[in-house]
C-alpha positions in Angstrom: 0.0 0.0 0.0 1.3 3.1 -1.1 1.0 6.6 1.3 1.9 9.9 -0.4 2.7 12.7 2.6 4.4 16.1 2.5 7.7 16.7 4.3 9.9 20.1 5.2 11.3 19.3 1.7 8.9 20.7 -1.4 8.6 17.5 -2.6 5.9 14.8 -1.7 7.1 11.5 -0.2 5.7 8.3 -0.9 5.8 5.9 1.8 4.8 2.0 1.4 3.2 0.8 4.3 2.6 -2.8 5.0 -1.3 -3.6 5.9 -0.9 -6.8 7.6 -0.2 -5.9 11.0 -3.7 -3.4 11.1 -5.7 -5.8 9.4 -4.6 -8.7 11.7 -5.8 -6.4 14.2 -9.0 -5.4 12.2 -10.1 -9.4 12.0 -9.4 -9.8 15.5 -11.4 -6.7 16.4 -14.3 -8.3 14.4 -14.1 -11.3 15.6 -12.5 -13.3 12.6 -10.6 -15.9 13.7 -10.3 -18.0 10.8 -8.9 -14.7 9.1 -6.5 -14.6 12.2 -5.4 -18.0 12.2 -4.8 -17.9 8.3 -2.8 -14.8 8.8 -0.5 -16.4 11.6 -0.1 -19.3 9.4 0.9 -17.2 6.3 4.0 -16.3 8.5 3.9 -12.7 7.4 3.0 -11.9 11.3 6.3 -12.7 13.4 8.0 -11.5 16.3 7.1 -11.8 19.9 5.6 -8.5 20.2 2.5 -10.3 18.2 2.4 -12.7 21.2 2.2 -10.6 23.7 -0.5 -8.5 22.5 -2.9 -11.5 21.8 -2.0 -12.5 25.2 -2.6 -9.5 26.8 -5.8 -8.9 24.9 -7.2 -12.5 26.1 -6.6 -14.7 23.0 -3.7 -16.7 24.2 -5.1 -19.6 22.5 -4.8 -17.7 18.7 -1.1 -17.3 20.5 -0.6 -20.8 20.0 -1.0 -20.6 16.0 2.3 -18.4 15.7 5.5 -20.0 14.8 7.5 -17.8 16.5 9.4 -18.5 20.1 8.9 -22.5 20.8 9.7 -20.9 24.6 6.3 -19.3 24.6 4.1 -21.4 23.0 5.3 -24.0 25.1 4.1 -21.8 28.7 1.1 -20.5 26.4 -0.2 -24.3 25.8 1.0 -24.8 29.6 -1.2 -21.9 30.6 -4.2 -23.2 28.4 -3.7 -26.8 29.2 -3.1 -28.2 25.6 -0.5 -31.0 27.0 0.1 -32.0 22.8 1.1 -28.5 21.9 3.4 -28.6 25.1 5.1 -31.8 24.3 5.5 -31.1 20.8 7.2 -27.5 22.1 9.1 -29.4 24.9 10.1 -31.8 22.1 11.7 -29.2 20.3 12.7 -27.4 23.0 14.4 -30.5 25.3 15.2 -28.9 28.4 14.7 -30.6 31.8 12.7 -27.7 32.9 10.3 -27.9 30.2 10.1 -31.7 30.7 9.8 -31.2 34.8 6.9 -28.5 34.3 5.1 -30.5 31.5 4.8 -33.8 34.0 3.8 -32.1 36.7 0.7 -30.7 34.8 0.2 -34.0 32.9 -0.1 -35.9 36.7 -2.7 -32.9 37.2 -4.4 -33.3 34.0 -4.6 -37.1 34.5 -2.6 -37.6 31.0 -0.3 -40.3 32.5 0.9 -41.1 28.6 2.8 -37.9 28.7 3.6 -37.9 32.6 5.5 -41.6 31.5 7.5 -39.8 28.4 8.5 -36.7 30.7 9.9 -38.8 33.6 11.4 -41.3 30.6 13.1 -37.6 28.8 14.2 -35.9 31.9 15.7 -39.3 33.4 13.4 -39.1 36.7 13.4 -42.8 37.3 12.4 -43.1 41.0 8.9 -40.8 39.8 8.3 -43.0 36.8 8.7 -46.1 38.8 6.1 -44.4 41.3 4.3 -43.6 38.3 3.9 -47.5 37.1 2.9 -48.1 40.9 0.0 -46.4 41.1 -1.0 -47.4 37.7 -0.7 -51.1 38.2 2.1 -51.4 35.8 3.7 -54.3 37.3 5.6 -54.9 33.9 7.1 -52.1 33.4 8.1 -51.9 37.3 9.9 -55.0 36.8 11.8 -53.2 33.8 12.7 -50.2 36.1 14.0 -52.6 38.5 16.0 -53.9 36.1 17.4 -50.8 35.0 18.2 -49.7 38.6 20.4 -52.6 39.1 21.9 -52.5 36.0 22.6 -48.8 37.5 23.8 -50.5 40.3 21.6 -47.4 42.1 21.0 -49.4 45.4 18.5 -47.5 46.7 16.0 -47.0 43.7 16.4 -50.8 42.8 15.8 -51.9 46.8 12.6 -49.6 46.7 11.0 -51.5 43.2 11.8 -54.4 44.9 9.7 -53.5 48.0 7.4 -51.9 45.1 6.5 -55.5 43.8 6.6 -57.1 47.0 9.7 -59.4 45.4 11.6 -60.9 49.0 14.5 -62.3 46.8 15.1 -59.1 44.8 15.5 -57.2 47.9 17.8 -59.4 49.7 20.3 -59.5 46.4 20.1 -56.1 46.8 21.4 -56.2 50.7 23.9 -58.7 49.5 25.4 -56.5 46.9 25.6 -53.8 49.2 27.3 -55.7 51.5 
């Protein structure tokens, strides 16, 4: 879009302005989403001040439609509760943090599918053996106890013996230790 103005020189300016930041916020004003989202999509809308405006206005979740900083949209879909677009974010973003955070909410949420890949990505075996305990998942439990002596981590492999109730298991493990 071209804007013609007049300056201190005697000569009028021509300015090109770019219409897609006021027209993003034109749709939104009207209530357009599926103009919104195509727009985010398009990629033509970037930067995190975009974010931070939908979020401050109340449309965090059109925030999560931006391709912009993985960071965000990952405490966005936190925020919101959308544990996919948080482990697809966390995924990309593999930090502990992100994985700590996103298991916490996923015990809240009930999602135990994601609560097992957290604890599996951020190497917190003594919570996902907890986590097959209370789930029943006696197989698995018997895999982490495996793993623990493997490990030779006496203390996590005595507690999934006491976990499945196995006598023998627990008295290798004294034996070991001496």
């Amino acid at each position: 879009m071209m804007c013609y103005c007049v300056t201190r020189q005697p000569d009028p300016q021509v300015i090109t302005i770019d219409p897609v930041e006021y027209k993003f916020k034109l749709a939104l004003f009207k209530h357009e989403y599926n103009k919104v989202v195509e727009m985010a999509n398009s990629g033509r809308l970037v930067g995190e001040a975009m974010l931070w405006y939908l979020y401050t206005k109340g449309y965090k979740r059109l925030a999560l439609y931006f391709n912009g900083n993985v960071a965000i949209r990952f405490q966005f879909s936190l925020e919101l509760g959308e544990l996919r677009i948080a482990l697809k974010a966390a995924r990309q973003l593999d930090d502990e943090e992100c994985w700590r955070k996103l298991s916490q909410e996923a015990i809240l949420h009930g999602d135990i599918a994601i609560a097992e890949t957290c604890y599996q990505k951020s190497k917190s075996y003594e919570k996902l053996s907890f986590l097959y305990l209370i789930t029943g998942n006696l197989t698995k439990l018997r895999k982490m106890l495996n793993i623990h002596k493997r490990r030779r981590d006496y203390a996590a492999w005595y507690t999934n013996a006491l976990y499945l109730g196995d006598v023998k298991e627990r008295l290798c493990v004294l034996k070991e230790c001496g």
